[in-house]
Structures are given as structure tokens and as C-alpha cells.
C-alpha positions as CSV (number, residue, x, y, z in Angstrom):
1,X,55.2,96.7,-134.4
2,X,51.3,97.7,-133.3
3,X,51.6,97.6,-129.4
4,X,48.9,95.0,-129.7
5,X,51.4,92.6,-131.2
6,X,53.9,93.1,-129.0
7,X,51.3,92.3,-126.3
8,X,50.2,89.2,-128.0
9,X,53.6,88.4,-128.4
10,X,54.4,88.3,-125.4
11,X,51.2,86.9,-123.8
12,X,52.1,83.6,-126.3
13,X,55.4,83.2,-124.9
14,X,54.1,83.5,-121.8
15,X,51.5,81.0,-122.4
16,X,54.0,78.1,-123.9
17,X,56.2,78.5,-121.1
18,X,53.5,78.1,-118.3
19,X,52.0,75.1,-120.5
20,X,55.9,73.9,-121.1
21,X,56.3,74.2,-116.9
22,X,52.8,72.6,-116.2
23,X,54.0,69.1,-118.5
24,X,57.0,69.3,-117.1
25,X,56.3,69.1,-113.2
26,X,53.0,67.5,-113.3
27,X,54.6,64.3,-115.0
28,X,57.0,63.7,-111.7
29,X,54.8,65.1,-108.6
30,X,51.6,67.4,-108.3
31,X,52.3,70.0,-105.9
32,X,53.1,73.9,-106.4
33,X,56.3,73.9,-105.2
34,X,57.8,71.6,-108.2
35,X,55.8,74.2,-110.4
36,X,57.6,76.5,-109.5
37,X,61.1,75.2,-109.5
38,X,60.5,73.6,-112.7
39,X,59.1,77.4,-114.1
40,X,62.4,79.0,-112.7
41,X,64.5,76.3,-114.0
42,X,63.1,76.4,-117.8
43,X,63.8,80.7,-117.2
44,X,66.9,80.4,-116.4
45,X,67.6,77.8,-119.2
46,X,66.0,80.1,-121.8
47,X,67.6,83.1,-120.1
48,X,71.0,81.9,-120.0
49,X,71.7,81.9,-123.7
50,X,69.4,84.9,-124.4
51,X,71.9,87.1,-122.6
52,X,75.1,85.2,-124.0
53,X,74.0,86.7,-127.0
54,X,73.3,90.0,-126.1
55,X,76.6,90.4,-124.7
56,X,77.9,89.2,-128.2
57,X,76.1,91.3,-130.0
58,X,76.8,94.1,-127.7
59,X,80.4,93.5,-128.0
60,X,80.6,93.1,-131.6
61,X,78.9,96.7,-132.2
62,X,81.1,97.8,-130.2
63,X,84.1,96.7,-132.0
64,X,82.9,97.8,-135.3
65,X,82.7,101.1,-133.5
């Protein structure tokens, strides 16, 4: 891939999580601080499985090796 598209890429994820985060805490209270622990809880949900499955797929190669 065209760095471009990884840029865009990555500036649309960005994007859907920061719209995701903004729905999320400004339906319970409108104040930064529940921004932000709503943003680092939706990270950490996404993140969790993300590297589960790196360490799979890290520890299968390395089987097959």
C-alpha cells in the first residue's frame, strides 16, 4: 500500500473511534473526563483481542517453524 492509504487508513479509524467515544460518553454526562475514560476503555476493549491474536499468530509461525 501507497503511504497515502495507509494514512487514510488510519486517520478513519481514528475518526470512528473518537465519533464511537463522543456517543458513548455524551449520552450519560458531558464532561471531558468521561471522554476520556470512555476513549481508553473502548482502546483497551479493541486492544485486548488485537494482541490475543498476534500472540496466536506469532506462536503458530513459530511452531511451523
Amino acid at each position: 500500500m501507497k503511504t497515502m492509504e495507509v494514512i487514510m487508513s488510519i486517520l478513519l479509524i481514528v475518526l470512528g473511534l473518537v465519533c464511537l467515544t463522543m456517543s458513548g460518553s455524551m449520552m450519560f454526562q458531558q464532561d471531558l473526563s468521561v471522554y476520556i475514560k470512555t476513549f481508553v476503555q473502548i482502546c483497551l476493549w479493541m486492544g485486548v483481542p488485537i494482541i490475543l491474536a498476534g500472540v496466536f499468530y506469532l506462536l503458530l509461525i513459530k511452531k511451523r517453524r
